[in-house]
N, C-alpha and C positions, 0 to 999 in steps of 0.2 A: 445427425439428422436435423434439417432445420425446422423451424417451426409455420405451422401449416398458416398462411398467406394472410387466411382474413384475422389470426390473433395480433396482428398490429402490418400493415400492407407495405408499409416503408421499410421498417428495422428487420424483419422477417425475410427479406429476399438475400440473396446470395449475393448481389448486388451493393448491396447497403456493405454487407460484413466486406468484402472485398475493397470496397470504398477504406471502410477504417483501417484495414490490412493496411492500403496503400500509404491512408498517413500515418500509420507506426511505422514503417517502411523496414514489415514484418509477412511472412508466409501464413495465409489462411489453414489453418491445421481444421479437418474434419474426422471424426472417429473418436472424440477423448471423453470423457470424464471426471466429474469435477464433484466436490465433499466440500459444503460449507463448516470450518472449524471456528468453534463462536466462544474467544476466550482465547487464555494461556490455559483454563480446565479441559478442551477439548484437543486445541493446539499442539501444548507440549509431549502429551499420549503417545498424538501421535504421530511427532517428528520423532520421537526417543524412538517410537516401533518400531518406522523408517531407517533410524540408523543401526539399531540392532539387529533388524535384520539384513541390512549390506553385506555383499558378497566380495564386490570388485569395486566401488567406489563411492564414495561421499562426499560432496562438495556443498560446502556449508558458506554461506555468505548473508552476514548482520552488519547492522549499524552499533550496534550494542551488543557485547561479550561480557556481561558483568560476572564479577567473582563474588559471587553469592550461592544460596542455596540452588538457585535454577541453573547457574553455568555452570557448577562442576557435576550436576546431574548431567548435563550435555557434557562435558568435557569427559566424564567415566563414558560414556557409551560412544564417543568418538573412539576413547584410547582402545575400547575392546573394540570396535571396527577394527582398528589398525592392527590391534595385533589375530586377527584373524585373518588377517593378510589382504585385505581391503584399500586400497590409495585414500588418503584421509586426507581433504586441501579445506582450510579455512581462511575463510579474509573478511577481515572485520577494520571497522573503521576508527582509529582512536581519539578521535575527538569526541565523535558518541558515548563511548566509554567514558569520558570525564563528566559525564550528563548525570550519571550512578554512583553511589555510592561503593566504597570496596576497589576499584579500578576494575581491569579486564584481566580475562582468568587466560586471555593468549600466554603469560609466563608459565603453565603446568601444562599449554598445550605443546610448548615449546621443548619443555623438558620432556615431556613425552617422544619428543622428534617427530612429530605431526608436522605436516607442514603449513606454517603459518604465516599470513602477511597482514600489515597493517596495510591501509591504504591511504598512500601519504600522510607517511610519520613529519610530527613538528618536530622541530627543535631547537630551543633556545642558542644551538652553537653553531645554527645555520637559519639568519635570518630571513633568507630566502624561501626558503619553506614553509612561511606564514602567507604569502603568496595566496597558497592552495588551501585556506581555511574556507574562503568560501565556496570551493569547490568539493562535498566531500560523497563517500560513498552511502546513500541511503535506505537502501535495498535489502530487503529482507528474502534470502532463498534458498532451501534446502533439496537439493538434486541425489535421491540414492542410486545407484547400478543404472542410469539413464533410463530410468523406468517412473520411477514416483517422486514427486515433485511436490512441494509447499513453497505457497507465494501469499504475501498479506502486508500487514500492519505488524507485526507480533515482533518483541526486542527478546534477547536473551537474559530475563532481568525477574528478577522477583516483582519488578512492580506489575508483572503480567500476571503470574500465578495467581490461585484462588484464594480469597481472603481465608476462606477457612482452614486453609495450611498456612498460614501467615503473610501470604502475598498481599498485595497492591490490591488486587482486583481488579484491575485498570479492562474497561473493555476496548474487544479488539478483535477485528476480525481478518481470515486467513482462507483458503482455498486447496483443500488437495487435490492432484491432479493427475492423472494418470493416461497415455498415448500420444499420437504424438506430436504433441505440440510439448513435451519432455524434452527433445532432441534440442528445440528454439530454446529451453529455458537454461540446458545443459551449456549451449554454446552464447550464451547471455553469461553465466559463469566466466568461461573459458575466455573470454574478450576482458573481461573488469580483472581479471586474474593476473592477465597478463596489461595491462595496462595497470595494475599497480605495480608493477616493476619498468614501467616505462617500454614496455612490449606490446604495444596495443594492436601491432599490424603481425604480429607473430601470430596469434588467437588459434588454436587448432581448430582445421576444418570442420563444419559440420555431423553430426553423428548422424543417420540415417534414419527416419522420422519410424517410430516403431511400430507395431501392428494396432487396428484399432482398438479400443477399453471401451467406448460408449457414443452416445448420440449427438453428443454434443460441438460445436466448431469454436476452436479457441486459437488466440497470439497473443504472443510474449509481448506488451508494451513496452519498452527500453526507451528511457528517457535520459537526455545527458545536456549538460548547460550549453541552451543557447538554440536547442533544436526545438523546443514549444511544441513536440507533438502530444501531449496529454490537454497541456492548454486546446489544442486544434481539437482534439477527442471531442471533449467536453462541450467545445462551441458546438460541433457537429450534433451531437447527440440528442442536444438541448433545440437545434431550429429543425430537427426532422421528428419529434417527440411528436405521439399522436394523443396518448395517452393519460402518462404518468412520467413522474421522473422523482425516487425517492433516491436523498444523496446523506450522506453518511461522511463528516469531516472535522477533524480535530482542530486543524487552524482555519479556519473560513477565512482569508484575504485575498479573494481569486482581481483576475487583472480584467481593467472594463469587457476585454470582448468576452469573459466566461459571462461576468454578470448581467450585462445586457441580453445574452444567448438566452440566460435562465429568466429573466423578466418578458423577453419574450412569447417565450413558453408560455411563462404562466398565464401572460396578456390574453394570449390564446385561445385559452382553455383547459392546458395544462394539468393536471393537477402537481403541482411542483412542491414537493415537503421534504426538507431541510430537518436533518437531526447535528445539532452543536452541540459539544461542550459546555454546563451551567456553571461550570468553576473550571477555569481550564491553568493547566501546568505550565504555561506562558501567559501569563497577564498579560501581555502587549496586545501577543496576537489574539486574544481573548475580546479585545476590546476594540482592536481593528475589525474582527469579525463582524461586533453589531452597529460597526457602524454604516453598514449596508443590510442591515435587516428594515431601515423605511421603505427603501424603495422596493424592494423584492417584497414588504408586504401591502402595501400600495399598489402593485401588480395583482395581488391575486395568490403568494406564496404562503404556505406554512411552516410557522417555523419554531422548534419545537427542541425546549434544552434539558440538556439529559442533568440525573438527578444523580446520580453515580458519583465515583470520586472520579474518575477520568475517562473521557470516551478519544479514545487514539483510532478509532476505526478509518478506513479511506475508502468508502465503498459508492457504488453508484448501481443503479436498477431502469433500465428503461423501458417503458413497457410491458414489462415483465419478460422481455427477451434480451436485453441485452445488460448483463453485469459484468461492471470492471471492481477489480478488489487489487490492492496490492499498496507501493510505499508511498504515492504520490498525495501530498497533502495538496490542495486549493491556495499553495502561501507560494511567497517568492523566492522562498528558498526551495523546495519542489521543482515550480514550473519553469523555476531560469537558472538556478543555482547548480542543482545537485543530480546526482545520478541515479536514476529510479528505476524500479523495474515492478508492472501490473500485469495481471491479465485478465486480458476482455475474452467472454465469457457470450455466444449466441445460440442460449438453448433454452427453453419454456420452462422446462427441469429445475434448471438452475437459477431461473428466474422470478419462480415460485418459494424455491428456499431463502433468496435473499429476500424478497418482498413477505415473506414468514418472518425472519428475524427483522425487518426493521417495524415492521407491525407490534412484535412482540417489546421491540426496547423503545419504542411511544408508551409502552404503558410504565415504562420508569423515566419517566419522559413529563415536563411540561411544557405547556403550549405560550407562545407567546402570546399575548392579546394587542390585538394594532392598536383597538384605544388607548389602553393603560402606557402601551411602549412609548404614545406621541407625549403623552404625560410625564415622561421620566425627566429627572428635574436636569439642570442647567450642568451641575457637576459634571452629570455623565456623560454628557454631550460634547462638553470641553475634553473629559477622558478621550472619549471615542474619535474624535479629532486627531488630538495627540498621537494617538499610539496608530492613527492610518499616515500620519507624516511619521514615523516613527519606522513603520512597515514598509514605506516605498521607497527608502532606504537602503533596504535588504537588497 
């Protein structure tokens, strides 16, 4: 069901969602349902439940498979899928995996006889396949019986899990998903699947879109190098904003036309607030990030850095009706590089629960101050310099 006209008159019509269909150049799915998961503590619940309850199929797709305490919790509940007679397909990306400590737990999924792919393997004894380093799979998605679906930010890694079981803590947020807009995330699978084997035009046909779960209208955002349709999201989102626009991103080094989009906004009226990284797990891009924090506060933006040890989240809210969640970060490795997959998300519902948790993690959250920021000394200036020629690079 869409949301009733006058809670925002642009992003609320069927119109608007059809628009952004067109530029993900994805089927507007109506009838589904969606569960914001906030964390590896709520997340990993409830992909394991997901996979343990599988009847006929699991299709698991990460960037990170680490062999640690969190991937052979996933790797046991794959194996008993599989031996209840279940199709078990994994594809995980192995350059990700060198990102963690331990390597990737694909070797016990292997022994298992699971079927498992890297998605383009390197290898020192074929130098040709360094090629494709900067093209890798980034995508985070778990597809059980083409029914229930998880899409986000979330790695298979201890540094997600909850500090008080020994994890990371790292926050990060995820989407479960139910109707059918399933079918789009299933055959988002089935395409990256066979395109790591160099089968990309093989893809098996669509599965047939399932009965409805909920009020909600959802598409599979599928991003891949060179198609800029997240970058195009974003622009869009950001010059039809009536509102609000709260954005949730772990690398902030977006390309002029996001940033411009979002100074807009703000110029506006906007209310435009920005949650980063205070200490982020890439220096570089850490500090590519604030060096577009003048002008976006110069506009009218807020902008506000998590106190946390890591915020990996990739979330967006507009209006309160329209949220995208899923792997695309705001860097250039994301929006030109890499292979992504979100989904956008047009229900009041659901837009309610993400503007709840970005409300709730501003309060572990501090705010930038534009005075104090124009005051930060020469050092940091020269940093932030550096690491944005550093970033354009990528």
């Amino acid at each position: 069901m869409l949301p009733a006209a006058n809670s925002s008159p642009r992003l609320a019509s069927a119109q608007s969602l059809l628009d952004l269909a067109a530029m993900a150049g994805a089927p507007l799915r109506f009838g589904n349902s969606a569960r914001v998961l906030r964390d590896g503590g709520l997340a990993f619940p409830a992909m394991l439940a997901a996979i343990r309850a599988a009847r006929s199929s699991v299709c698991f797709e990460n960037f990170i498979m680490a062999d640690d305490a969190t991937g052979r919790d996933f790797a046991m509940a794959l194996e008993r899928a599989q031996s209840r007679g279940a199709r078990v397909r994994v594809l995980y990306d192995p350059v990700g995996t060198l990102l963690v400590r331990g390597g990737s737990v694909a070797w016990r999924l292997r022994r298992s006889r699971i079927e498992t792919r890297a998605f383009r393997p390197l290898s020192p004894l074929a130098p040709w396949s360094w090629i494709r380093l900067r093209h890798r799979d980034h995508r985070k998605l778990l597809v059980c019986d083409g029914r229930n679906a998880v899409v986000g930010g979330i790695c298979i890694a201890d540094h997600w899990a909850p500090a008080e079981r020994g994890g990371g803590g790292w926050r990060d947020t995820a989407l479960f998903v139910r109707g059918p807009v399933v079918a789009d995330l299933q055959l988002a699978f089935e395409r990256m699947w066979h395109r790591a084997s160099n089968l990309s035009r093989a893809a098996a046909p669509p599965s047939p879109p399932q009965e409805t779960k909920g009020d909600a209208a959802a598409l599979a955002v599928s991003d891949r190098p060179g198609a800029h349709r997240v970058a195009s999201i974003y622009e869009w989102l950001a010059d039809r904003a009536e509102d609000s626009i709260d954005l949730t991103d772990a690398y902030f080094a977006a390309p002029p036309l996001v940033t411009e989009a979002l100074k807009r906004a703000a110029a506006r009226g906007v209310r435009l607030r920005l949650l980063l990284p205070g200490r982020n797990n890439h220096p570089v891009m850490g500090l590519a990030a604030r060096r577009v924090y003048s002008p976006l506060l110069e506009a009218g933006a807020e902008i506000y850095e998590w106190d946390g040890v890591m915020l990996h989240a990739k979330t967006a809210v507009v209006d309160g009706v329209v949220s995208l969640v899923g792997s695309s970060n705001l860097d250039p490795f994301s929006l030109h590089r890499n292979y992504e997959l979100n989904l956008l998300v047009g229900d009041p519902a659901v837009g309610a629960q993400m503007r709840e948790l970005f409300v709730a993690d501003l309060a572990g959250a501090t705010r930038v101050d534009p005075a104090e920021w124009e005051r930060r000394p020469l050092r940091a200036r020269v940093a932030e310099r550096l690491a944005t020629f550093a970033a354009s690079l990528l």
